[in-house]
C-alpha positions in Angstrom: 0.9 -19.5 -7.2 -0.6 -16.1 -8.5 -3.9 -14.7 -8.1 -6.3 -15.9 -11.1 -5.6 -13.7 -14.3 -9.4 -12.0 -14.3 -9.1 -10.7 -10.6 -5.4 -9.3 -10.2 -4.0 -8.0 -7.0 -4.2 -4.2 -6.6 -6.6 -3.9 -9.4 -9.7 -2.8 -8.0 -8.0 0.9 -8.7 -6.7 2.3 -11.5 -2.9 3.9 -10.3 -3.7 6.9 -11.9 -7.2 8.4 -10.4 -6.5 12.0 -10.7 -9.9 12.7 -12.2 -11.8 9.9 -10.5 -13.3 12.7 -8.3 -15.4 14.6 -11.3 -17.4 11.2 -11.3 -18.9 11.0 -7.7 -21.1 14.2 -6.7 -19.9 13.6 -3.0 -16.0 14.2 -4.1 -17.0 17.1 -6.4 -18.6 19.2 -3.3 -15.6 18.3 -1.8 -13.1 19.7 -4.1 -15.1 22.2 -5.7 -18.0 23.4 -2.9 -15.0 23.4 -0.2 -11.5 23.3 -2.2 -12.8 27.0 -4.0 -13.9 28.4 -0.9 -11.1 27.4 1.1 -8.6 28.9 -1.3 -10.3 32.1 -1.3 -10.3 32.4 2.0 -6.8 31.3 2.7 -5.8 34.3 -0.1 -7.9 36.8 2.0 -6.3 35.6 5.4 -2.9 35.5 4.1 -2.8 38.9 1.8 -4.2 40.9 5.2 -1.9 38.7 7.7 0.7 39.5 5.4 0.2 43.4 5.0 1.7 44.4 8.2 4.6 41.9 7.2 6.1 42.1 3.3 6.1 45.5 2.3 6.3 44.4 -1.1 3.2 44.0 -2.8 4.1 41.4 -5.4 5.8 39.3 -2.8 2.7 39.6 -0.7 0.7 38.3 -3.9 2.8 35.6 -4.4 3.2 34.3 -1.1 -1.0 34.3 -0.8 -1.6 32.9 -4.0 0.9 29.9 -2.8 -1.2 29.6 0.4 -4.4 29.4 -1.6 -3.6 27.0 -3.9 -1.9 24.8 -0.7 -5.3 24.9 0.5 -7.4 24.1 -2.5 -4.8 21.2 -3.0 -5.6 20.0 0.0 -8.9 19.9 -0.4 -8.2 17.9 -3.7 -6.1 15.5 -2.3 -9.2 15.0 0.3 -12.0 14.6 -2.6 -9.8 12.0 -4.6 -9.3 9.5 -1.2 -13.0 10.6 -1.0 -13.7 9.5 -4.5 -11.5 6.2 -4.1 -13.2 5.0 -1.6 -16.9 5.5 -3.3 -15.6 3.6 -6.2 -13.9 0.6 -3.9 -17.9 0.6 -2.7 -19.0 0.1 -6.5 -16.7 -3.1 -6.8 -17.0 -4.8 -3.6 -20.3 -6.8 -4.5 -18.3 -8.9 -6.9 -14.6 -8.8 -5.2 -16.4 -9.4 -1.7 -19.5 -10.7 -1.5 -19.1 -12.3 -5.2 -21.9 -10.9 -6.7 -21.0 -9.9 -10.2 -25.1 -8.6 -11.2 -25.0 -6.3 -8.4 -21.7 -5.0 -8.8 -22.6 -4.7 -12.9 -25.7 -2.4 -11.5 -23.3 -0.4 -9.0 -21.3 0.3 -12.1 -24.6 1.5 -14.0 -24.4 4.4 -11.2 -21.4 5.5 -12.1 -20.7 8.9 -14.7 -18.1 7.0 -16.6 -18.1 10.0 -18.9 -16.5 12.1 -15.7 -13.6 9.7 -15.6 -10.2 10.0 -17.0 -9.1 7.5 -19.9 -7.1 5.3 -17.8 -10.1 5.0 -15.1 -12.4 4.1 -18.2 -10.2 1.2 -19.2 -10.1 -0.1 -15.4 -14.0 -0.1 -15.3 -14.4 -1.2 -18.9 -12.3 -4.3 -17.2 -14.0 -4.3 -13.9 -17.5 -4.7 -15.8 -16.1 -7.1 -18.2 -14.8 -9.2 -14.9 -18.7 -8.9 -13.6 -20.2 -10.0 -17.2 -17.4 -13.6 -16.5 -18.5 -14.2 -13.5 -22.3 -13.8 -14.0 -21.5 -16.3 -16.9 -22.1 -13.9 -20.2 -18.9 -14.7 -21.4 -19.5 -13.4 -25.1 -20.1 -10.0 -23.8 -17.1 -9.7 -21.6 -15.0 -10.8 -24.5 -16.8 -7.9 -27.1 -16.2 -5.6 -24.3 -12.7 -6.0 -23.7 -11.9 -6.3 -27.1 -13.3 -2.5 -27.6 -10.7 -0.8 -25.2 -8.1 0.6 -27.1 -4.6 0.9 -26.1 -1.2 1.5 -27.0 1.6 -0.8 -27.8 3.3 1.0 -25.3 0.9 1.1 -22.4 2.3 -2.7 -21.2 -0.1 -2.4 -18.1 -3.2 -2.0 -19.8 -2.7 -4.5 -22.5 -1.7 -6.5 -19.2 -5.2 -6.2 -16.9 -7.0 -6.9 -20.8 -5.1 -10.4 -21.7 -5.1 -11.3 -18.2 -9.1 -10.9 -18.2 -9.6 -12.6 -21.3 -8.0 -15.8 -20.5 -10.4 -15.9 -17.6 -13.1 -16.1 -20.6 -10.9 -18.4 -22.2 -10.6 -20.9 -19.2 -14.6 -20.0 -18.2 -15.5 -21.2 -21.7 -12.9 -23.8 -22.5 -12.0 -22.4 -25.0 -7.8 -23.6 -24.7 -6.9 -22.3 -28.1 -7.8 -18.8 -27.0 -6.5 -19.4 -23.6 -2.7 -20.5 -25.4 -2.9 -17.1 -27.4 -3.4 -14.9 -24.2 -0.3 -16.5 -22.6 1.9 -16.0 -25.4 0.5 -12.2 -25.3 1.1 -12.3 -22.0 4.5 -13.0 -22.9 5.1 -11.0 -25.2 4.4 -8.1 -22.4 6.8 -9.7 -19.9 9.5 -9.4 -22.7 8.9 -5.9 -23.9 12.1 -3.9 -22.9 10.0 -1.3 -21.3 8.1 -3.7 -19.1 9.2 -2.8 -15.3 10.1 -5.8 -13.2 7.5 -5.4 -10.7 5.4 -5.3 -14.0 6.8 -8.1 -15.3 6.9 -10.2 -12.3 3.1 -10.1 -12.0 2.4 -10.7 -15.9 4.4 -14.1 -14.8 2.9 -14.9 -12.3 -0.5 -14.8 -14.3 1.0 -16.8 -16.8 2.0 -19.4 -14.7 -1.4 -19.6 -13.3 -3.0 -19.8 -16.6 -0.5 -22.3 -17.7 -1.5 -24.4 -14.4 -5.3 -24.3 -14.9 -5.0 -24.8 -19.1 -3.3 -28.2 -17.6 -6.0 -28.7 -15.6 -8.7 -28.3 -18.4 -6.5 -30.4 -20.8 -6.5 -33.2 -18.3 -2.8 -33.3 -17.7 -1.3 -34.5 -14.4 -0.5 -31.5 -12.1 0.9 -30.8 -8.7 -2.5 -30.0 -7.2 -1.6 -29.7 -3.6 0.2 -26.6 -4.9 -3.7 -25.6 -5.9 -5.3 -27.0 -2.6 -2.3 -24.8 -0.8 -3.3 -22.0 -3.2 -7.1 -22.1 -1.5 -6.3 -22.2 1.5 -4.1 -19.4 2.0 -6.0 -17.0 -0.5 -7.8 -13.9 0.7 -9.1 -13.0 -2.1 -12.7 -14.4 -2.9 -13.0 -14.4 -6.6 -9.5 -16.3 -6.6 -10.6 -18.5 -3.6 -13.3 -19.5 -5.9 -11.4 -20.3 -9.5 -9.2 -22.1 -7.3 -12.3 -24.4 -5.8 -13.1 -24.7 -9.3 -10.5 -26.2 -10.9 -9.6 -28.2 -7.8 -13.3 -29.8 -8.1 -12.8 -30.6 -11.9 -8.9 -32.3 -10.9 -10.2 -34.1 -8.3 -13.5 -35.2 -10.2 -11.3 -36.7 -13.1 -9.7 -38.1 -10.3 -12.1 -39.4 -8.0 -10.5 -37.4 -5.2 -12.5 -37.7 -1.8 -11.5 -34.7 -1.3 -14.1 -33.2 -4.3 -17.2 -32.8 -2.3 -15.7 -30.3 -0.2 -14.7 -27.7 -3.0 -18.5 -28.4 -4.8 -20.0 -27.5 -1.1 -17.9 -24.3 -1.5 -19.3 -23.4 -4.7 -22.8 -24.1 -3.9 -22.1 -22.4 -1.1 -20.1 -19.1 -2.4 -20.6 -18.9 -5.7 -24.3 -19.8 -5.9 -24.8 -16.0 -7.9 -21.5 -16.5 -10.5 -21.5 -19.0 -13.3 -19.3 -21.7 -11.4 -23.0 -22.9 -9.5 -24.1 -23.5 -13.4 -20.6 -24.7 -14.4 -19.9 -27.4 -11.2 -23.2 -29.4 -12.5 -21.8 -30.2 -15.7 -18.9 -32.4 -13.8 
């Protein structure tokens, strides 16, 4: 079974994070206090190793220049796995230690401004994952539905409609949840959609399908849910899973239902699934 559609694998970073390091002073210093420097002084070394060399003075130019900018890219290259990794730090409250308030105030830290638009939309979906879990489902829903995307950008509109039916399924709201999948497949049909692209915005369907059955009261296969917990390494999905397995096996007076509550009240005693595993 798939990941749950508000926390999807290799999400936590946007693919394209080019510009992620103008938003963490740490990375800046990095590229700009050492990338500058560096390139200047690989110019100097290489124009004077060079003289007694290349007799040519435009060839000695060139060949410099190239060095220096080698250099500075390096030293770019550096600052973004630099920058990376201080954003990872920003999200792992909620995706590790499933906090979603501190994570929300990790964010607040952040110069959002600094990043590019495709980092934007990944944090506008980050925080709106943090605003689910911490159980103000409203404002996730007003804040995803303010990013603005193209038709064309498949992966965006992806991470969004995957992300609101998590709100959907948090609120019971099944109507809504019914319209994301058949947005959902409307991305997995698009003739651009790649098939790695496609396979996950499946997979997500199917798992939304699955718990919408769940909700609905509908007979499912749940040992493919209990397998589901079991295996999964990801917290935030560890815990949907727990939560859909307790309201299954409550419905069903499953012995097995005291276990998954223990693991909420144990887990998820800061998200909205400690307020939401009272009301079974």
């Amino acid at each position: 079974m798939a990941q749950g559609s508000g926390v999807l694998p290799g999400a936590l970073l946007p693919k394209n994070n080019r510009d992620m390091f103008k938003a963490f002073g740490k990375s800046r210093k990095i590229v700009y206090g050492a990338g500058i420097p560096l390139a200047a002084v690989a110019f100097a070394l290489s124009w004077f190793f060079l003289n007694s060399h290349v007799a040519s003075v435009p060839l000695r130019l060139l060949v410099s220049a190239l060095i220096a900018v080698i250099a500075f890219s390096l030293a770019l290259m550096y600052g973004r796995v630099v920058a990376a990794g201080e954003y990872q730090k920003l999200l792992l409250p909620l995706y590790e230690d499933l906090d979603p308030e501190a994570m929300l105030k990790a964010l607040d830290t952040l110069d959002a401004d600094k990043l590019g638009e495709g980092e934007r939309i990944m944090c506008t979906v980050h925080r709106a994952n943090g605003l689910m879990y911490l159980g103000k489902i409203d404002e996730a829903e007003s804040l995803l539905g303010s990013i603005r995307v193209s038709e064309a950008d498949l992966n965006n509109r992806y991470l969004i409609e995957g992300a609101l039916a998590t709100c959907a399924l948090l609120s019971g709201d099944m109507k809504e949840a019914r319209e994301c999948i058949t947005n959902l497949k409307a991305i997995a049909r698009a003739k651009k959609c790649s098939k790695d692209l496609s396979l996950r915005v499946r997979r997500v369907i199917g798992y939304v399908q699955y718990c919408v059955a769940i909700r609905t009261g509908r007979s499912v296969d749940i040992e493919t849910m209990v397998k589901d917990f079991e295996s999964s390494r990801v917290p935030t999905h560890k815990l949907d899973a727990a939560y859909y397995l307790a309201i299954y096996m409550s419905r069903n007076h499953d012995e097995r239902l005291g276990q998954y509550i223990d693991y909420i009240d144990e887990k998820g005693s800061r998200t909205i699934y400690s307020r939401l595993i009272k009301k079974l």
